[in-house]
N, C-alpha and C positions, 0 to 999 in steps of 0.2 A: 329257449328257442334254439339255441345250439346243439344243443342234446336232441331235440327233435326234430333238425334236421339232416345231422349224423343220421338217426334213424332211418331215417328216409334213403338216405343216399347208401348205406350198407344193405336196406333191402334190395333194392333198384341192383346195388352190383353183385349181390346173391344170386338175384333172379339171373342177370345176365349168364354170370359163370358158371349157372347148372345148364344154364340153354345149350351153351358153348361147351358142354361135357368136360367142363375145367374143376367139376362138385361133383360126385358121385356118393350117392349113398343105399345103404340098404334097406331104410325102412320103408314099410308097405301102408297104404292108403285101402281100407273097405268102403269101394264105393253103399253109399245109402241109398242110392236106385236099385240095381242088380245086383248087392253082395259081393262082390269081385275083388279082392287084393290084388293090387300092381303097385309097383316098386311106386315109393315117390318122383322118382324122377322122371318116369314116363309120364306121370301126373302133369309133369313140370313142364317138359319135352310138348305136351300137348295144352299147354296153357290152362290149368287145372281142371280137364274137362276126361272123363274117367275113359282108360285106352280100351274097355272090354264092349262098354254101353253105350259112349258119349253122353253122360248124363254132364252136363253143366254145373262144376259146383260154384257158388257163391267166390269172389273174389272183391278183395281190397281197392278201393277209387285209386291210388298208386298205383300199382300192380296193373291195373284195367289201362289204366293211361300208358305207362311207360311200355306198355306191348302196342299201344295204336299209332303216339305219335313219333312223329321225325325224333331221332337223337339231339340230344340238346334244344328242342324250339322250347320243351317246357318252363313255362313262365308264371306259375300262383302267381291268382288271385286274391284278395283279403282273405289270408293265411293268418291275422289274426283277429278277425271274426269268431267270438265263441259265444255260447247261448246263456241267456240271463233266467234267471231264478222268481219270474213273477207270481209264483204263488207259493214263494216259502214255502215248497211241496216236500217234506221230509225224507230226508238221505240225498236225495237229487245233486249238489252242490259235490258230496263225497263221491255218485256213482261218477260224475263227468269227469273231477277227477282222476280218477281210477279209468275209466278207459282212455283220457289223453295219454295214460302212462302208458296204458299195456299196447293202443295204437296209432299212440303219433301223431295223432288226431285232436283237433280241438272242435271239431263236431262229425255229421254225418255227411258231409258234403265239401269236394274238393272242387274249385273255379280253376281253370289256366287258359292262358293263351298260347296255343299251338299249333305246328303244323303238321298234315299228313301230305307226304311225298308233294311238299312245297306248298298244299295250300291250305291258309291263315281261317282259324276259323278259332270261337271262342267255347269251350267247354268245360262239361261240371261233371262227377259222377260223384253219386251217391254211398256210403258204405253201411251196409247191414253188419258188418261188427262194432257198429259203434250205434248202440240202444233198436239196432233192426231197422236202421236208416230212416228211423221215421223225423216226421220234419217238425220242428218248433221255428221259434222266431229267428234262431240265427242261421238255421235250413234255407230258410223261405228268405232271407234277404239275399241268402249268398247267390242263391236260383235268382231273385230279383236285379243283384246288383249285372251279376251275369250278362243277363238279358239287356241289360242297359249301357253297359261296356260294348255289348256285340252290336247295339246299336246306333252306339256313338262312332265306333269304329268303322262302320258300313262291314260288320263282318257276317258269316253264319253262326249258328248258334244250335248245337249240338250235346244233347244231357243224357247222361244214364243214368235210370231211374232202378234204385233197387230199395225197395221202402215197405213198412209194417203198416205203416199210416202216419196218421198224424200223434203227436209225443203227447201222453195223457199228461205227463208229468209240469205241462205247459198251459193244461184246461184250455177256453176258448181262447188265447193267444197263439197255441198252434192252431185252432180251426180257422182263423184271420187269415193264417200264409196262404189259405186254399184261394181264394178271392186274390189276396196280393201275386201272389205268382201267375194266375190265370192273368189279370189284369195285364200285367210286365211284358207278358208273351203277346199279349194282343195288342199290346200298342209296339212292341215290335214287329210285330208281322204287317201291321198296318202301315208301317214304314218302307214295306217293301222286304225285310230282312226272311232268310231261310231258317227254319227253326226243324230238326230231324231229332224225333223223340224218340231214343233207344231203352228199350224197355227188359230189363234182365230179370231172374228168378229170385226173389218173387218180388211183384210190384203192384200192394194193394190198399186200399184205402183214402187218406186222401189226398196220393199225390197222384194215383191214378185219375182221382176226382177232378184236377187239377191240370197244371202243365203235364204229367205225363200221357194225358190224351190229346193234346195241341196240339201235335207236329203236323209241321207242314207234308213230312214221309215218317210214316211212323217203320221202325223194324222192330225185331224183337230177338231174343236169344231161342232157339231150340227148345221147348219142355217150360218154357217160365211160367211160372204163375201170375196170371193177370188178372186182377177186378179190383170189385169195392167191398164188399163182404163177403167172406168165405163161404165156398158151398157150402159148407155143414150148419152154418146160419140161414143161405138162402133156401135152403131145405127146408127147415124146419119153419120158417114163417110160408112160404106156398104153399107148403104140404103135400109137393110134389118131387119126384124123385128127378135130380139132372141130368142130361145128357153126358156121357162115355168123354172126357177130355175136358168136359167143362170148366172155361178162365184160364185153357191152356193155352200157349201160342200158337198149335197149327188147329188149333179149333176156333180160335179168334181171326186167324188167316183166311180161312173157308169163309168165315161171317164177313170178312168185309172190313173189319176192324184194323187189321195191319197190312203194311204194302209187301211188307217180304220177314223172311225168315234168316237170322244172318247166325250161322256159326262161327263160333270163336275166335279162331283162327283165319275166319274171311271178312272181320271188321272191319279191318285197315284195307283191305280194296276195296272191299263196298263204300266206304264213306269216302274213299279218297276220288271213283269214281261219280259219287254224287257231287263233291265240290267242287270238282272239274265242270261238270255241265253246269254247273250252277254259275262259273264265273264265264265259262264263252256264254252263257244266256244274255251273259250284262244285268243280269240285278244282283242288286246289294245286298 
């Protein structure tokens, strides 16, 4: 536990000291959108969102949080919440392992309590380096317990959702989280609580299927991929060719699906102007 919290706290003051031009370095980033080398630092400088295309890369629940909230409010959640082995599913037990070491992580989903420029609101984000952020039973409680803390607390409830689906490696014990997490969010919203579903690249399967279609305001990142099955699967069972953008987020925009489109670098005032309305409204 000390070793990986070290971890945590040497990324967090990495990131700072490249923001703050205190870290300079020369190596180059080929964006996988447009082909484009730029220094890593400009990568850095722009919140790893590529300086040529803005293409959105994938980023760490750490990394995501410590760019949104206030300095010091962050507070984990059941940090040691990690996922159970109920189908003796072979190597499983060695891969979790292996990626607590390589990311500090002891599953795919981070809970804290924080604030943006003063207000108190409870949040989770998901990590796609740790098995493609998909969710089993220690996913779905953490999302569960989340929602029940923000409840208990009279607070909002705020999640980024970056996920592959649901964890094979868990059979229908990860399909159960779909139902329990759905369930968790509707009896907090039923309570009156604000639930703002941030959807980042890529978010498909079944947590799409799930809480991350709930929110009360949905946003999304720039470019994300969003559904339940890939188009190259919904192709092939209609037998019809997709629409240009299809499961993207400014194609899901147009449809009616999302309330807005938030880039990178404008998270922390869109949500901190959302929280703001939301506490002079007077609900909890």
């Amino acid at each position: 536990m000390n070793r990986t919290f070290s971890q945590r706290r040497d990324r967090l003051l990495t990131y700072r000291a490249m923001r703050e031009g205190k870290i300079t370095s020369s190596r180059r980033t080929k964006c996988p959108a447009c082909g484009a080398e730029s220094p890593n630092l400009e990568w850095e400088r722009k919140l790893q969102v590529c300086p040529k295309c803005g293409f959105h890369a994938p980023v760490g629940a750490y990394y995501r949080l410590s760019n949104i909230l206030d300095p010091g409010s962050f507070q984990e959640l059941e940090d040691k919440l990690s996922p159970a082995d109920p189908l003796s599913f072979p190597g499983y037990p060695a891969k979790l392992a292996e990626l607590e070491t390589k990311t500090g992580l002891k599953d795919a989903a981070v809970s804290a309590l924080g604030k943006i420029e003063n207000h108190r609101a409870v949040f989770a984000a998901l990590d796609s380096r740790f098995l493609m952020g998909s969710m089993g039973t220690a996913v779905g409680e953490k999302v569960t317990r989340a929602a029940e803390f923000a409840a208990k607390k009279k607070l909002p409830l705020v999640i980024f959702s970056a996920s592959g689906g649901a964890r094979m490696q868990e059979g229908i014990f990860s399909l159960m989280q779909m139902a329990k997490t759905a369930a968790a969010i509707q009896r907090f919203q039923s309570g009156g609580g604000l639930y703002i579903s941030c959807l980042t690249h890529p978010t498909t399967g079944g947590v799409t299927a799930s809480f991350g279609s709930l929110g009360d305001i949905m946003l999304a990142e720039p470019g994300a991929l969003i559904g339940f099955a890939g188009p190259r699967v919904i192709e092939q069972t209609i037998k019809e060719q997709l629409p240009e953008g299809f499961q993207r987020a400014e194609y899901l925009l147009d449809h009616g699906f999302l309330d807005q489109i938030v880039p990178r670098s404008q998270w922390r005032t869109v949500l901190a102007q959302l929280l703001a309305l939301h506490e002079k409204g007077g609900r909890t």
